[in-house]
N, C-alpha and C positions, 0 to 999 in steps of 0.2 A: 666622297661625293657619289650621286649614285651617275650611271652610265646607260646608255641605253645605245643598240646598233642602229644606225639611221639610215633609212631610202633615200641617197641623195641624187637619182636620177629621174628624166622624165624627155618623154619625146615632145618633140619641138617640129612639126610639119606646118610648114604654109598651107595656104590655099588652093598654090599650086599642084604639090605633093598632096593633096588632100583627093585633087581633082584625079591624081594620077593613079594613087596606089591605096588597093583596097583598105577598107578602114579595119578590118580584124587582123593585119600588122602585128605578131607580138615577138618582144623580147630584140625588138633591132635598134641598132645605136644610129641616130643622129649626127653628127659630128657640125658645128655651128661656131663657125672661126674656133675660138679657144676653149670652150668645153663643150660635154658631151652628157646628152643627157638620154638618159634609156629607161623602157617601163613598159610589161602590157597593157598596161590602157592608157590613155592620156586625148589629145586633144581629139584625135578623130573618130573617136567612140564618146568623146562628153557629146549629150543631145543640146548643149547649149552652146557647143564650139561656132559654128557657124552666124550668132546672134553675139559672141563674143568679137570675131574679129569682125563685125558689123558695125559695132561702136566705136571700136578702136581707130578705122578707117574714117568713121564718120566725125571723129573729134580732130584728127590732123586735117582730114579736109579744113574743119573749121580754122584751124591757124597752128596747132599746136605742133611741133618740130616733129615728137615721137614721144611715142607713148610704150610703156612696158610693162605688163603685169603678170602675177603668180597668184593661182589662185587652187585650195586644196580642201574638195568636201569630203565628207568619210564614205559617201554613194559613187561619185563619180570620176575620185582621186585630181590628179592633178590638173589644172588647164595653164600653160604659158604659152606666153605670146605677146608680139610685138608689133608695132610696125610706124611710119614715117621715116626718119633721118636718126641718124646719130653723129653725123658731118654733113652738113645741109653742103659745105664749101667743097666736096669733091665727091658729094652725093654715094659718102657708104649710110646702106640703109640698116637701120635699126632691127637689131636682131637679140633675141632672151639674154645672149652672154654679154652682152653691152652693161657696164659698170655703172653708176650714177652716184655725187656726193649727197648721199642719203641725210645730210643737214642734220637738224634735230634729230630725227629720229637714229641719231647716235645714243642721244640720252639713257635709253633703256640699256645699251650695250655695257656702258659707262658703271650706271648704277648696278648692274649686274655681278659688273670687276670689284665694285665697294662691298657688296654683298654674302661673295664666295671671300675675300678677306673678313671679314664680319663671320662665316662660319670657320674659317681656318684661324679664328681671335685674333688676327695679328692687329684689329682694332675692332673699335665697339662704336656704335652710331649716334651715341650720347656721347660719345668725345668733341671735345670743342677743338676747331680746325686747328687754332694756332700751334696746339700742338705735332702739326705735320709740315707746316709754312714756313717758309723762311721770314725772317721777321722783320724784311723791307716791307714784304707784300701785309702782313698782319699790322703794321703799323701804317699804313696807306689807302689801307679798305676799310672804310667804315664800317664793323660788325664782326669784324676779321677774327676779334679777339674776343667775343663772346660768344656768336654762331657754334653749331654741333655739326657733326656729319650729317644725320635725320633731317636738317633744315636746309642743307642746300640738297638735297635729293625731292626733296617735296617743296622745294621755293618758297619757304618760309623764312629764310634767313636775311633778308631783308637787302641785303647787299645789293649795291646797286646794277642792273644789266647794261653789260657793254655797248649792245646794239642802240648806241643813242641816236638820234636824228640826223647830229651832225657829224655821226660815221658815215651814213648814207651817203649823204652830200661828198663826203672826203673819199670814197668809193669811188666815183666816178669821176674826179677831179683829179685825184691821184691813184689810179687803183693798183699800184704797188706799192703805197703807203699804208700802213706802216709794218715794218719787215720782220718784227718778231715782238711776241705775246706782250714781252715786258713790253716794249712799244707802247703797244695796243694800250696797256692796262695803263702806263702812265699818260696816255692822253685819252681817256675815255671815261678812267674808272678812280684813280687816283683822287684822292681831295673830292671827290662827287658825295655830297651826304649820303646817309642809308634811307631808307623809305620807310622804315618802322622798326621797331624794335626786337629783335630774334622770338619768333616766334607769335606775334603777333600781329601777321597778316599773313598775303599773298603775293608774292610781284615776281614775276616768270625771271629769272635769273641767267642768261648763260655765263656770268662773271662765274656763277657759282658752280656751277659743271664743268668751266676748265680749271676753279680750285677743287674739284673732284678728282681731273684726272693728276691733279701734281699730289694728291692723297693719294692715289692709287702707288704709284712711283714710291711714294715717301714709305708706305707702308710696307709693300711690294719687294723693296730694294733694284726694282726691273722696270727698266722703262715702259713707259704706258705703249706702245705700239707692243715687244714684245712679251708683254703682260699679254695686252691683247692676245694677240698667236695662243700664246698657250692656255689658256683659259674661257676663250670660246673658239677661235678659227680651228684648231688642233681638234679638238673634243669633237666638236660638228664634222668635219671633215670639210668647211667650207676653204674651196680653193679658188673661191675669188670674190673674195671679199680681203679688202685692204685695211692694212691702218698704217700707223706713222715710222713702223718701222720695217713697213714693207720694202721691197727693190725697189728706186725711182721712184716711190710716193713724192707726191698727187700725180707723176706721169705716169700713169698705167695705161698699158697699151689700148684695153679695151674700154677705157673708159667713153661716155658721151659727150661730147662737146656742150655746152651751156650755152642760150643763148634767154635774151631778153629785148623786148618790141619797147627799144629806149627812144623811139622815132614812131608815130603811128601807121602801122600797119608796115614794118621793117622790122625782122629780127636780126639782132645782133648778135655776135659770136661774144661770149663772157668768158671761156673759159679761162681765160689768164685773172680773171677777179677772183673767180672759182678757187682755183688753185691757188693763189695767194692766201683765201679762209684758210683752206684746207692745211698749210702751212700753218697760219696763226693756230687752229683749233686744238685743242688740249682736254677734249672733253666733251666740247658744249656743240662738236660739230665734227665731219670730215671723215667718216666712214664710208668707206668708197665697196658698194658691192652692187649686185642685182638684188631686181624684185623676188627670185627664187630662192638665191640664198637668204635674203633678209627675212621670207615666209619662214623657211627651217630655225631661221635663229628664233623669232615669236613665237612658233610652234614649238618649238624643243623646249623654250623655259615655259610655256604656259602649263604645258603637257609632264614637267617635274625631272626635265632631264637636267639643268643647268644649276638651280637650286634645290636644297633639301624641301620638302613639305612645310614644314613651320618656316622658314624664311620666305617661300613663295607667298604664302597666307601673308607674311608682315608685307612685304612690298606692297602685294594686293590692297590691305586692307588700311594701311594707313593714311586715310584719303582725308584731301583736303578741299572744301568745296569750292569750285572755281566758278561756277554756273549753277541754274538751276537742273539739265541735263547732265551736266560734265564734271567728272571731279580727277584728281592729281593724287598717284599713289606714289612709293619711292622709287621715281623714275618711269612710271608709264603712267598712261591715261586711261579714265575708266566713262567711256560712255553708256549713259542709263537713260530712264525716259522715252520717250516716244521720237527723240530728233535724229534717230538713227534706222528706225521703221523694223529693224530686223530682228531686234534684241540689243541685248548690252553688249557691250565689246569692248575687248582691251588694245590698249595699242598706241601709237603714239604717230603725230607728221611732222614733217621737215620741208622747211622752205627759204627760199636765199634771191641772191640775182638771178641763177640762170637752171636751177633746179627745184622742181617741189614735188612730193611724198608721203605715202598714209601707208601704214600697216595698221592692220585691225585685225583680232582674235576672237571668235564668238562661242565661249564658252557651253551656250547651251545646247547650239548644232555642229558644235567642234570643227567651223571654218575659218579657216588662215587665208587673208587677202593682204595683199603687197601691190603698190600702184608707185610707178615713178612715170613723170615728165622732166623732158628736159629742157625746161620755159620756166623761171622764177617766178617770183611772186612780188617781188616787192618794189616793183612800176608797175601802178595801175595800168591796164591795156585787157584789149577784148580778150587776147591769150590768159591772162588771170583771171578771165572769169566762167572757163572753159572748167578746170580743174573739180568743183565742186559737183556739178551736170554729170562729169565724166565717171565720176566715184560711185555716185546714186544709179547709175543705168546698170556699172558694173554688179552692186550687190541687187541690183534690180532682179537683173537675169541670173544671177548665183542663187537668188531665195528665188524667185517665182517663177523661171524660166521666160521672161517674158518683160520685155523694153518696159522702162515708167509709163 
């Protein structure tokens, strides 16, 4: 596998610090609760730092808890930055090292681990699952027994998605039911017809990305969290980002609190819903890190450090059309067309009760953006509809220097 050495630090100054200490600052370390981020340039030498944390303030104004972003052009290097809550309940303020359940946007993580197995053959992505399942769950899922690896990475497999309607409802009626996957999948997934025949549609699947991560395992011989560690956390050198067989996962010290406006115009604390996903997920969710390390992770595979060239190209290019802008490769997203204003970009988002998330990679001006909130998505309320505004101002001022 090829290697490559990684700048994993960056300076982190408020506004305050900005105001204090001159901006030609180089080579001094930060220190920001639990890491430490260093670099000569970074935010108070970007000329668009000041127009960055401009937005950021102006969207928690608007209701949002806190907002956290990573953002890396090849002229101006890094910009991170934070700001609102990450405990609205005893008011600690949101700061870059703050954790978030990156939701979906595990997916790509996931299919990365099927990937680097795929180049180390210990399987092939025309193999049909059942040969890695235990054969309750292959005899239970519709599709189980004929679906490939290729089809739940690109959501062709037809298998039906967990996230039914009537999980929602059972979320908040019982939000620590139900206590483990098998649970889950027998009252969710089980007995639920398939939606089309392997390979013959589309239907966004997370049934299918946490039989991903029991393939990872099955192939692996190594549990899916410390598969993870060693196959991206290790190599990156990312030292906070989580998975499932981290210390105390989902209680990680620095994590963000979750909260959701289940009341209008009242946010609610979720974490404990949070953390109960985070529990269930297997794949299809519960990658606990920052917007800076999750930028490194997109930038390191886009840029040919995590896979080989020909395997990058197959991910990339095995697209499946989802839209007329949007289409699905093996495990990330490829936005094209004009509904992204800046170019095409890869990348993928994540959203839940009390968290939502975008990474995007732009191939042709080689920028890496990472956004989390920590305000869900799936109770309509004015807070969900902050999310999208907030994205667009941000590569507003990354491509033009200059608000929508």
């Amino acid at each position: 596998m090829k290697s490559k050495s990684l700048l994993l630090s960056l300076p982190i100054i408020s506004l305050v610090l900005i105001l204090a200490i001159s901006s030609c600052i180089e080579e001094m370390d930060f220190l920001v609760e639990t890491c430490t981020f260093s670099d000569s340039t970074g935010n108070a030498t970007n000329p668009n730092n000041v127009l960055y944390q401009e937005v950021l303030d102006e969207f928690v104004a608007k209701g949002l808890p806190g907002i956290s972003v990573a953002i890396e052009t090849p002229e101006h290097g890094w910009w991170v930055g934070s700001t609102g809550m990450a405990r609205i309940e005893d008011e600690t303020a949101l700061n870059p090292c703050h954790t978030f359940n990156i939701e979906s946007m595990s997916k790509p993580y996931i299919a990365v681990l099927i990937l680097r197995l795929y180049e180390d053959q210990e399987l092939q992505i025309e193999d049909q699952i059942r040969e890695y399942l235990p054969e309750d769950i292959v005899e239970n899922i519709a599709n189980a027994d004929q679906a490939t690896i290729r089809q739940l990475l690109n959501h062709t497999s037809g298998i039906v998605d967990l996230d039914a309607a009537t999980m929602y409802v059972d979320i908040f009626n019982e939000p620590l039911y139900p206590a483990t996957l098998e649970e889950q999948f027998e009252r969710y997934v089980y007995g639920k017809p398939a939606g089309f025949t392997p390979g013959e549609g589309y239907r966004y699947s997370n049934t299918g990305y946490a039989l991903l991560g029991m393939i990872v395992e099955a192939a692996s011989g190594m549990s899916l969290g410390d598969y993870f560690e060693q196959e991206i956390s290790a190599l990156l050198g990312l030292t906070n980002t989580y998975y499932r067989s981290s210390a105390n996962y989902p209680d990680i010290e620095n994590l963000a609190n979750a909260y959701a406006e289940i009341h209008p115009g009242q946010l609610t604390n979720v974490t404990d819903i949070e953390k109960n996903d985070m529990i269930l997920s297997m794949g299809q969710g519960g990658v606990i890190t920052n917007p800076y390390e999750n930028a490194i992770f997109l930038k390191e595979l886009m840029e040919g450090t995590l896979l080989e060239p020909a395997t990058l190209e197959l991910m990339l290019t095995e697209e499946i059309e989802v839209s007329d802008d949007y289409t699905r490769g093996l495990g990330i997203g490829h936005y094209i067309g004009e509904s992204r204003t800046y170019g095409e970009g890869y990348g993928h988002s994540g959203s839940y009760v009390g968290y939502r998330c975008e990474m995007i990679y732009f191939p042709d001006t080689e920028v890496t953006f990472s956004l989390a909130t920590n305000a869900g998505s799936v109770l309509i309320s004015d807070n969900t509809s902050w999310f999208g505004p907030l994205l667009m101002e941000l590569l507003s001022v990354t491509f033009t220097g200059q608000r929508e």
